[in-house]
N, C-alpha and C positions, 0 to 999 in steps of 0.2 A: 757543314756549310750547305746553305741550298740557296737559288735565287730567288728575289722577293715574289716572282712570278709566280712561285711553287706555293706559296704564305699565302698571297691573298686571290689569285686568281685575276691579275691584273695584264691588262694586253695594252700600259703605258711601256712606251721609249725606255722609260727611266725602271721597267720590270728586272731587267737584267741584270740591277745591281746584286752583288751576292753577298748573302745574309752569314755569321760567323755564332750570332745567338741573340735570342729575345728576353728582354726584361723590364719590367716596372719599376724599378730599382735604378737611379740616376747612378749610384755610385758603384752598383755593378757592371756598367758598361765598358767594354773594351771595343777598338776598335773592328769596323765590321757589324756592331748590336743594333738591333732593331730597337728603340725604346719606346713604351706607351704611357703615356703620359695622361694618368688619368684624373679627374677631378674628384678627393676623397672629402671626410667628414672634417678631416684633419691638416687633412697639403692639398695644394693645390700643383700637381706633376705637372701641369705647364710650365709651373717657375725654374721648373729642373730642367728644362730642354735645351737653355745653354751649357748647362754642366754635362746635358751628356752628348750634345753634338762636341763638346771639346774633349770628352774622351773618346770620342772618335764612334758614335753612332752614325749610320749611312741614311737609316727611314726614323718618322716618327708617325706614331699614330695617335691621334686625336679625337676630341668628340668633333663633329659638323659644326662649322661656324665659329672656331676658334680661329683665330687672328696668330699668327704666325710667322714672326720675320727672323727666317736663316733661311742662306741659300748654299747651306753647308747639306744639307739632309735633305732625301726627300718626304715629304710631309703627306701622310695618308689619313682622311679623316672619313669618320666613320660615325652613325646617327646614336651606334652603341658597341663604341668600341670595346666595352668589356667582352661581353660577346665574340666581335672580330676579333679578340686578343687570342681569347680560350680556344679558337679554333687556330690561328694562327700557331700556337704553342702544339694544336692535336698535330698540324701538318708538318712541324719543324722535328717533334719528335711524333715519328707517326708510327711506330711497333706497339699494339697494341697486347694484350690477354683476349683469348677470342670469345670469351665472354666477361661481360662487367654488370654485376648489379647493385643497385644505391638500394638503401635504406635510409628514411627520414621520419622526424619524431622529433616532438620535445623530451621523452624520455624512451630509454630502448634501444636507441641506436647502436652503441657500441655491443652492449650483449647480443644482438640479433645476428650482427656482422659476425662476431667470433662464433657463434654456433652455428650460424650457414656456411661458413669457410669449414669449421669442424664436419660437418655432416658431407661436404663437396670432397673433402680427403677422405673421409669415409667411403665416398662410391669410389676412390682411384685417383682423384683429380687431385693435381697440383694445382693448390689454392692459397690464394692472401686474402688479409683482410686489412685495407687503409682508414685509419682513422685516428680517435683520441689518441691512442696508445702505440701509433706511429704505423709501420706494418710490421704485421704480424701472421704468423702461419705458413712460413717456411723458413731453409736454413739461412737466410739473409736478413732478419730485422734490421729495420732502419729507422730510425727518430725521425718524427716530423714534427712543424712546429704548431699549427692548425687542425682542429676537429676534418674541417675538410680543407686541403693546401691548396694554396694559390695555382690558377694554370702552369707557370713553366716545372714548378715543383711536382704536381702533380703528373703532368706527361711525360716528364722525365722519368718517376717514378715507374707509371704504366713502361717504360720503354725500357727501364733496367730489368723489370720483373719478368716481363713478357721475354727479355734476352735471355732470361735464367729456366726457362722453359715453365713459368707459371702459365698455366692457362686459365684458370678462372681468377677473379676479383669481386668480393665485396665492399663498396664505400661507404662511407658511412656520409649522408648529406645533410651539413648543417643550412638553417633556414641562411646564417649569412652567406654560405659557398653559395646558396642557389639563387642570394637575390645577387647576388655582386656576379653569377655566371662565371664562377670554378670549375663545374664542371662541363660546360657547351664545349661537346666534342668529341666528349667519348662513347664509344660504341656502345649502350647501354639495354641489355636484353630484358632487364627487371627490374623491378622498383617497388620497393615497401614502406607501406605509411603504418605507425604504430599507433601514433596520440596526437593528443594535441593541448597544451594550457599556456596558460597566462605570461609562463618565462620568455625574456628578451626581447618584449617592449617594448624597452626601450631604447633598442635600435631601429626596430620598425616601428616603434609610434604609437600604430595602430595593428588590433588585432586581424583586421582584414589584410594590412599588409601581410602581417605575418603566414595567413594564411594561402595569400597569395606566393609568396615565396616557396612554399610548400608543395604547392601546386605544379611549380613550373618543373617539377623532376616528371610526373606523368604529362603534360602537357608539352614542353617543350626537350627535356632530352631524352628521355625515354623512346627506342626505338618506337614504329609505328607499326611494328607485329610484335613488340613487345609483350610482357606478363605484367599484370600490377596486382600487388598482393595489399589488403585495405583491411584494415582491421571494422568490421561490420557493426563492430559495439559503439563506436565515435560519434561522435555528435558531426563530424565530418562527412560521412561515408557518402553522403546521398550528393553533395559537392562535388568530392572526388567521382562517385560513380557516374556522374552527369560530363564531367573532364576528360573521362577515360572513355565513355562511348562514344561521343564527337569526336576519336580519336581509333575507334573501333581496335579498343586495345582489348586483349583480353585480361577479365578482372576474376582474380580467385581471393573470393571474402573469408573472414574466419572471426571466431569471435563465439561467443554463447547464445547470439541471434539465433533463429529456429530459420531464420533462410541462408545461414552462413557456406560459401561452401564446406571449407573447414569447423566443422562443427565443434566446439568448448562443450564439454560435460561437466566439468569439474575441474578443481583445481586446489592445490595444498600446497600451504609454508614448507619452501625445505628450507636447513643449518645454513 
């Protein structure tokens, strides 16, 4: 339980009410829940706000300019509340692993994440890896349902792992976690881009979307003395490395490029 004041940083009368858990999920709520109610491709989570102030939700959060009538909840709007949610979820479970690095890609992702959690147990570290194939990489796997899971899913997770004395984590970041801001919140010391093609469209539309989604893991969560690891071969690189210096991140390239840092010589099919 924390007060709503500790979630969003709010110095209203009404901060003090105290929070019991947060969800998107109308029919997860118990009394005490914070629910956010967001506008999808598919529901529209406004319509659910009677169902969850009468399971006994205390706040709602909203986009800006939604219309609003209970005066059962208090009603918090926000210009992007995905975002405010993701962080809302960092604060409510806030135990983090004291490092966390994303990996993103249309292909790659999942193999990169298991062999950098492999290689992180290698130097000594207790390491996971979150992604496709749930977590993975120590004595607790756990099923998830999502490439990259939704905020409360997610921080929970960070907060079970990091209780088990995991200290490092690799995610694996899908372009939907990142446009939809799954991950805004977590303490992210790294970030690896692999590729980049034509799959999934047809959720963003356009390629520039898609690109843009891509993006926002060195731009916007990506710590600001973070690493960002770019594969130098992409048709990408020069975008990304244009993102990451307005950001004065440091970037380690690799690739078969003659200016990669990680320099490719070669390479061969293995079984």
């Amino acid at each position: 339980m924390k007060l709503l004041s500790e979630l969003v940083c709010s110095n209203q009368k009404n901060s003090i009410v105290k929070i019991t858990g947060i969800t998107s999920d109308s029919r997860e709520v118990r009394p005490g829940f914070l629910f956010a109610a967001f506008r999808g491709t598919r529901q529209d989570g406004v319509k659910f706000i009677p169902d969850a102030v009468n399971r006994g939700a205390v706040a709602v959060l909203v986009q800006s300019g939604t219309k609003i009538n209970s005066s059962k909840a208090l009603i918090i709007s926000d210009d992007n509340p995905r975002n405010r949610f993701a962080k809302i979820a960092s604060r409510f479970y806030s135990s983090q692993p004291e490092w966390i690095g994303a990996v993103t890609g249309t292909n790659g992702k999942t193999s990169v994440a298991i062999f950098a959690t492999q290689i992180l147990q290698k130097l000594g570290k207790k390491a996971a890896a979150i992604g496709t194939l749930g977590v993975q990489g120590f004595d607790s796997d756990n099923t998830l349902s999502l490439t990259t899971p939704e905020p409360v899913a997610l921080h929970k997770e960070l907060s079970r792992i990091a209780s088990c004395s995991v200290s490092h984590v690799v995610i694996e970041a899908s372009s939907h976690g990142l446009d939809q801001h799954r991950l805004d919140g977590i303490n992210c010391k790294a970030a690896a881009f692999t590729n980049l093609s034509h799959d999934h469209i047809d959720y963003h539309e356009t390629f520039e979307n898609y690109l843009y989604a891509k993006k926002r893991l060195f731009s916007d969560i990506l710590n600001t003395n973070g690493i960002a690891v770019i594969n130098r071969d992409s048709n990408e690189y020069n975008y990304l490395e244009t993102v990451c210096n307005e950001k004065n991140l440091k970037i380690i390239s690799y690739g078969f490029h003659k200016e990669s840092v990680l320099r490719l010589l070669s390479t061969s099919p293995c079984d």
